[in-house]
C-alpha positions in Angstrom: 10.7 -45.2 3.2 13.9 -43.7 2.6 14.2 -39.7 3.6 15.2 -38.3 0.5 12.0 -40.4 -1.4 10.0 -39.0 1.7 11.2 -35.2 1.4 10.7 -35.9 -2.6 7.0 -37.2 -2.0 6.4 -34.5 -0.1 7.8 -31.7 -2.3 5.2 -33.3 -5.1 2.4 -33.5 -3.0 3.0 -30.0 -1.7 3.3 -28.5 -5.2 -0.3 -30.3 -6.4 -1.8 -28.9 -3.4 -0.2 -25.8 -4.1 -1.4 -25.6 -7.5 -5.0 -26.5 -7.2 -8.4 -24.8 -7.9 -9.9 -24.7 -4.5 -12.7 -22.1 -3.9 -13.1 -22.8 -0.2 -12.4 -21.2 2.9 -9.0 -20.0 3.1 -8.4 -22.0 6.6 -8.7 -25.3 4.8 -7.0 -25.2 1.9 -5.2 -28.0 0.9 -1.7 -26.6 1.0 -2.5 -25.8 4.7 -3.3 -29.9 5.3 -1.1 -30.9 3.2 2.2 -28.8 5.1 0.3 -29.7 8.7 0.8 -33.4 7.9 4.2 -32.8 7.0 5.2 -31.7 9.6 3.7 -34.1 12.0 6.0 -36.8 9.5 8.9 -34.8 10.1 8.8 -35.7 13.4 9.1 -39.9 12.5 11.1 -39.7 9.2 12.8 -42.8 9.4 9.3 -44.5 9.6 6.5 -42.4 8.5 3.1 -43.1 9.0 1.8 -45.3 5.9 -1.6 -44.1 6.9 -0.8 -40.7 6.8 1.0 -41.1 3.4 -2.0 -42.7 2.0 -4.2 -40.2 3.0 -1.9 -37.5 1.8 -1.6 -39.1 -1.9 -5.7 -39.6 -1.7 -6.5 -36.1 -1.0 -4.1 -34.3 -3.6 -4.5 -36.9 -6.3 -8.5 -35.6 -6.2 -7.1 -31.8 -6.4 -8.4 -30.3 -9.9 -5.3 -28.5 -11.2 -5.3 -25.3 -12.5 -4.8 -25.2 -16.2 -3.0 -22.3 -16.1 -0.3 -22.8 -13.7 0.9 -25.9 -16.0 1.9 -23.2 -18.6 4.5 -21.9 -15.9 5.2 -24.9 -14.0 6.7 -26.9 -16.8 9.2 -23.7 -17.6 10.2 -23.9 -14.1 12.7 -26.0 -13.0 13.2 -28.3 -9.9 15.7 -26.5 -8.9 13.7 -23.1 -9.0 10.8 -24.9 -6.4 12.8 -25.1 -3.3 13.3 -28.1 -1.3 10.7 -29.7 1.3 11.8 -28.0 5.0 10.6 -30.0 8.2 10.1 -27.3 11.3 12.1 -30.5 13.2 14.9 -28.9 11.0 14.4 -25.6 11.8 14.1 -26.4 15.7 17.1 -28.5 15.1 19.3 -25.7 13.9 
């Protein structure tokens, strides 16, 4: 998988999780998973772990949205998101 559809897959994924309903403990929210398992990727971006991927897609493609953050979300732009950061990056620079 190329890095830029990687760091694009990621930025979705990261959003949905972002953007969920989730009523459970604050320790396991998806965002938390979702950015964990990221980061672990970062380390291997040129060949990503499908299985990882896969269960990455799995878990926030069950996330129940919340209504009312579509309202916002489709004024908002790209741009206005941010981009996807690995911490290899950050211990990079």
């Amino acid at each position: 998988m190329a890095i830029s559809k990687l760091e694009d897959s990621l930025s979705a994924d990261l959003l949905n999780a972002a953007s969920c309903i989730y009523n459970g403990n604050s320790n396991s929210h998806p965002i938390i998973l979702i950015n964990s398992l990221k980061n672990i990727l970062g380390d291997v971006r040129s060949n990503p772990s499908n299985i990882i991927l896969d269960f990455i897609r799995n878990h926030t493609n069950k996330l129940e949205d919340n209504r009312n953050d579509k309202i916002y979300l489709e004024k908002t732009t790209k741009e206005e998101i941010g981009l996807t950061v690995f911490i290899s990056d950050l211990e990079d620079s």
